[in-house]
N, C-alpha and C positions, 0 to 999 in steps of 0.2 A: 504494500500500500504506500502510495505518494504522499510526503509530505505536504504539504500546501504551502504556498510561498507568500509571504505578506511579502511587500514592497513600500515604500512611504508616501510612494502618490497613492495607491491601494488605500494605505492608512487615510489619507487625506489632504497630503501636503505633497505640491506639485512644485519643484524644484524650477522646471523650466519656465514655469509662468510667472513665478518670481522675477527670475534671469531677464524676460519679454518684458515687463514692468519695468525694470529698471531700462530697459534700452530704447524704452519709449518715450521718458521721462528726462534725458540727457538733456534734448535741445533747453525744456523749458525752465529746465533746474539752473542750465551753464547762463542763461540770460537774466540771474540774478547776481552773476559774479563780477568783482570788479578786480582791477589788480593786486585787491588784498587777499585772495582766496589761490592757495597755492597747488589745491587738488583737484581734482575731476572727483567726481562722483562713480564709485564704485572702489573706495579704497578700505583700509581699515578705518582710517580717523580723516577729522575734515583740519585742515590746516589754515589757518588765516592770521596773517601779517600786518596789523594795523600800524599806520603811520601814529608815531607819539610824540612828536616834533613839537604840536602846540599845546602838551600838557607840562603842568610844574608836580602834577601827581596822579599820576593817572590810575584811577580806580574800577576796576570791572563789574558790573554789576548783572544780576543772570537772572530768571523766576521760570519757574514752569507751569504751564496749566494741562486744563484739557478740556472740552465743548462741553461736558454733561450731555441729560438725557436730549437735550437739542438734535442729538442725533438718531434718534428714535422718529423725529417727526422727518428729517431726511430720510431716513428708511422709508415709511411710509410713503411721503411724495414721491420717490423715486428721485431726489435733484441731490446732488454729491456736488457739485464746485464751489456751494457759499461755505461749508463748515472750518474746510482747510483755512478760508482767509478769516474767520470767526476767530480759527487759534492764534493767525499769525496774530491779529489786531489786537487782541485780549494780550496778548505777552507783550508786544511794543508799549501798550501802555502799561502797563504792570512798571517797568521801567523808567519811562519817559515822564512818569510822576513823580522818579527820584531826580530827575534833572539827567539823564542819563540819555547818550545817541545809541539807538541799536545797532549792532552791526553782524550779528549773524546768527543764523536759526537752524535747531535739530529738530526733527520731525520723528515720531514713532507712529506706525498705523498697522494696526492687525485686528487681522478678520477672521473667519470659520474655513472661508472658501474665496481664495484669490480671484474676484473678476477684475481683467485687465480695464475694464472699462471701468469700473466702480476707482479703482483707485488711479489710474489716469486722472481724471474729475478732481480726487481728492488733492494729488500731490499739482494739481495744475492750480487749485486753489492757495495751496500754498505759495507757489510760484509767485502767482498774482499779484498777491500781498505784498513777499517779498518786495519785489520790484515797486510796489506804489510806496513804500514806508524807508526803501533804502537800503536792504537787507539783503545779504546774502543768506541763500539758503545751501550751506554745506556738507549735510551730510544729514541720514536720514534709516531708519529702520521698519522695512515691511515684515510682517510675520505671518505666518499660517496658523492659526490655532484651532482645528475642527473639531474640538470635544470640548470648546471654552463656550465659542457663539456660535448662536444658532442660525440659521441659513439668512446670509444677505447683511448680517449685521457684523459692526466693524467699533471697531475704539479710535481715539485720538489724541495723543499727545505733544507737546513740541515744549524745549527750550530755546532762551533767547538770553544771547550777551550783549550788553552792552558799556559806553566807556563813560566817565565823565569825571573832570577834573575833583579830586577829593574836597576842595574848598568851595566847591559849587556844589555839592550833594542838596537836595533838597527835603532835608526832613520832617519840618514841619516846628524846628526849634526856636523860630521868630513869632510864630501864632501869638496872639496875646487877646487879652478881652478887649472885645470891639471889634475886632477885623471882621468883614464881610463875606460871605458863603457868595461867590457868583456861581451860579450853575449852566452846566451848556448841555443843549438838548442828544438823549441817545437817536440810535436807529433803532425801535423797536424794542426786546426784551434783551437784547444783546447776548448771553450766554451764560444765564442766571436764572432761574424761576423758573426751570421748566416742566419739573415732576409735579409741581399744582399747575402751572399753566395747559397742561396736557390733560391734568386730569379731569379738570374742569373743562375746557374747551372742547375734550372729544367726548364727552359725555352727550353734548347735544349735535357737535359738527362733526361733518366726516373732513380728513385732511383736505381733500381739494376742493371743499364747499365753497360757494361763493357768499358772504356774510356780509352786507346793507350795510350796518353798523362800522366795519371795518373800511370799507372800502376794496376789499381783495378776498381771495380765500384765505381760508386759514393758514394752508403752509406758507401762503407768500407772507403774511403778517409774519409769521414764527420763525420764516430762515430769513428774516430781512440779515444781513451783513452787520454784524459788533465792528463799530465805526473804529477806527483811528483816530487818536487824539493830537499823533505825533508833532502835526505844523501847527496845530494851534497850542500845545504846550510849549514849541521851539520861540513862536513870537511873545508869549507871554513869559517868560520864566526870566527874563534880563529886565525886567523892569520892576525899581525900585518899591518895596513893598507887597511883593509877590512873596507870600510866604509858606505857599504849601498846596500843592495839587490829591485829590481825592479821585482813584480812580472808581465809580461805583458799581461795582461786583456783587458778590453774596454777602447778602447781611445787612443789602439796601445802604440808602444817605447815609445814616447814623452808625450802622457798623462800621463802616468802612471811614469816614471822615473821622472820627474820634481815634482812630489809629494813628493821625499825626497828629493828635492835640498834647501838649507841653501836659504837664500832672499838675490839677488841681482847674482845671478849664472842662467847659462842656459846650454843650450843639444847641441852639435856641433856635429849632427848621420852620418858616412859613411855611407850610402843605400847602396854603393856597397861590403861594407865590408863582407858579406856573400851571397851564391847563395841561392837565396828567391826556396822554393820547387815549383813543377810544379802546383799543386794546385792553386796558388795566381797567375803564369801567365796565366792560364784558365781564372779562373775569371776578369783578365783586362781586357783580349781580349774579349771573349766574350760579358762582359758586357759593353767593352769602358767606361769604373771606371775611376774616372782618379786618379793618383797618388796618390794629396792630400787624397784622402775616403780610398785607400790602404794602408798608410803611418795611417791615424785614426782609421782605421777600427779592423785590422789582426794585428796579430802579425808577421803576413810574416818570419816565422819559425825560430824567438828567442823569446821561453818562460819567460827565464829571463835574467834580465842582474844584473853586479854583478862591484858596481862603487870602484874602486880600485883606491890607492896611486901607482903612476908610477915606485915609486919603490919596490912595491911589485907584479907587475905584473906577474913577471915566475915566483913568486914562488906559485903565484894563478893556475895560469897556469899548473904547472909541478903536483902540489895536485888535479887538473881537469882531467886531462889527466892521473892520475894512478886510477882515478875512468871510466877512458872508453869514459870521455867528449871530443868533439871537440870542441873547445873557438876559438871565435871571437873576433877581437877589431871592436867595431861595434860605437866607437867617445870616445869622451871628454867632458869634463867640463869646461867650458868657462865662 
C-alpha cells in the first residue's frame, strides 16, 4: 500500500503564487523609491540611507498599526485598494504628530489563500500612499496562512520610520491652560469604530445598499480613505505657539488628546462646536449608542486637533484655511 504524499500547496500554501505576487508588485513598489532606498524589493532587509546633513540631532521615530475590523466591510464589498492607503495614512500621522518626516514603510499582509488579484489591490494601495505622503515603501511581508483565515479574508499590518531633529520633537510639553483645541475635519470613520459601526449599520443595511441619509452606500461611507495629515501638520508645526498635535484614533477626542497634556491639565471639548457628519447620526439612532461610546468610540469627523496658544490662533487659522482647511474651535485646556 502507497503512502500518500502531502505537499505544501496540497496543505494550502502555494509557493509560486507568492513568487507571481511579488513580480507583479516591482514596478509599483520601485516608484516609491528615491535615492535613499538602496535595495530592490525581494531581498532579506530593506536598506535606506537618509541624508543627515541638516540635522544637529537626528532622532528616529517609528509606530505600527493595523486597519481593524475595516477590513471585514472590504471583504464584503469586494474593493481591496483603499485599506493599504488607510495603513499607510494612519502611521504617517501617528508620527507626523511628533513633528517627525516619514521616510519609509514595512508592510505585513497574510491571508488563508493567496489571490494574486486581492493582494495586487492591497500592496498597490500601499504604493499609492507611499508616493502621495513621500515615503518609500521598502520592504514588505506576504504570508499564506490556511488554517488561520477563513476563505477570502486577509490581515494588515505596516510600520513607518521617520526623522526629526530631537529639539523639534513635539510632545505636547508647552500645553498650558488656555490654549485652544482647533480641530480639522476627518474623511469618514477613518480606521477606528468599526466592530459597533458594522454592527449597527448591517443590522438594517446590506454593504452595497444605497442609504438617502448618507448620500452613498454603505461601503462607500465605511472605506472612505483615513486622510493624511502630513502637509497640513508640515505648514503648521513652525509657527510660534503650536504646541501639540492630537492624532484622533481609538478612544475618540479625549482619549487620544489628553495623551499630550502636561500633569495636572485637562480637555474642556464643545460637542457642539462642529456639525458631526450624517454617518455618526445613523449610527446613534439606529443603534441607540449613547453618547458616552460616540464621544469614545469615532472621531465624529475631527481627525485631528491641533492645541494652540490663544494667541496664535488666526494665524493657525489663516495658514489652515490657504491650505483648503475648514478649523474648528472644538475647546480648551483647563
Amino acid at each position: 500500500m502507497s503512502k500518500k504524499q502531502f505537499t505544501y500547496k496540497d496543505s494550502g500554501v502555494d509557493i509560486k503564487a507568492g513568487e507571481e505576487l511579488v513580480n507583479s508588485i516591482k514596478g509599483i513598489v520601485k516608484e516609491t523609491h528615491s535615492d535613499a532606498v538602496l535595495s530592490n524589493i525581494g531581498g532579506f532587509g530593506g536598506f535606506f540611507s537618509p541624508d543627515l546633513s541638516g540635522f544637529k540631532k537626528p532622532t528616529f521615530v517609528s509606530s505600527v498599526d493595523g486597519v481593524g475590523t475595516k477590513l471585514i466591510v472590504a471583504f464584503k464589498a469586494g474593493k481591496y485598494d483603499t485599506v493599504g492607503q488607510d495603513l499607510v495614512n494612519h502611521c504617517v500621522n501617528d508620527i507626523a504628530v511628533c513633528g517627525a518626516t516619514p521616510l519609509f514603510f514595512l508592510d505585513y499582509f497574510s491571508t488563508g489563500k493567496l489571490e494574486q488579484h486581492v493582494g495586487y489591490e492591497v500592496i498597490k494601495g500601499f504604493a499609492t500612499a507611499c508616493k502621495e505622503n513621500g515615503v518609500a515603501l521598502i520592504g514588505g511581508e506576504t504570508a499564506e496562512m490556511p488554517d488561520i483565515y477563513g476563505p477570502g479574508e486577509f490581515d494588515l499590518a505596516g510600520t513607518i520610520v521617520g526623522i526629526v531633529d530631537e529639539d523639534k520633537v513635539i510632545n505636547g510639553a508647552g500645553i498650558k491652560k488656555g490654549d485652544v483645541l482647533l480641530g480639522f475635519k476627518s474623511s469618514g470613520l477613518h480606521t477606528n469604530g468599526y466592530s459597533l459601526a458594522r454592527n449597527v449599520l448591517f443590522s438594517e443595511y446590506e454593504v452595497n445598499e444605497y442609504v438617502e441619509e448618507l448620500g452613498s452606500t454603505v461601503a462607500e461611507e465605511l472605506l472612505q480613505v483615513h486622510r493624511s495629515y502630513l502637509s497640513l501638520i508640515t505648514a503648521l508645526k513652525g509657527i510660534n505657539g503650536v504646541n501639540g498635535f492630537s492624532h484622533i484614533t481609538g478612544g475618540g477626542m479625549v482619549g487620544n488628546t489628553k495623551r499630550i497634556l502636561p500633569e495636572g491639565l485637562a480637555l474642556d471639548i464643545n460637542w457642539e462646536g462642529w456639525e458631526r457628519p450624517a454617518v455618526y447620526k445613523l449610527i446613534q439612532e439606529i443603534g441607540n449608542v449613547p453618547e458616552e461610546d460616540m464621544q469614545a468610540t469615532f472621531n465624529l469627523g475631527i481627525g485631528l486637533v491641533c492645541v494652540v496658544d490663544k494667541n496664535a490662533k488666526e494665524e493657525v487659522i489663516a495658514e489652515a484655511t490657504k491650505l483648503g482647511e475648514e478649523v474648528f474651535e472644538v475647546g480648551t485646556v483647563i
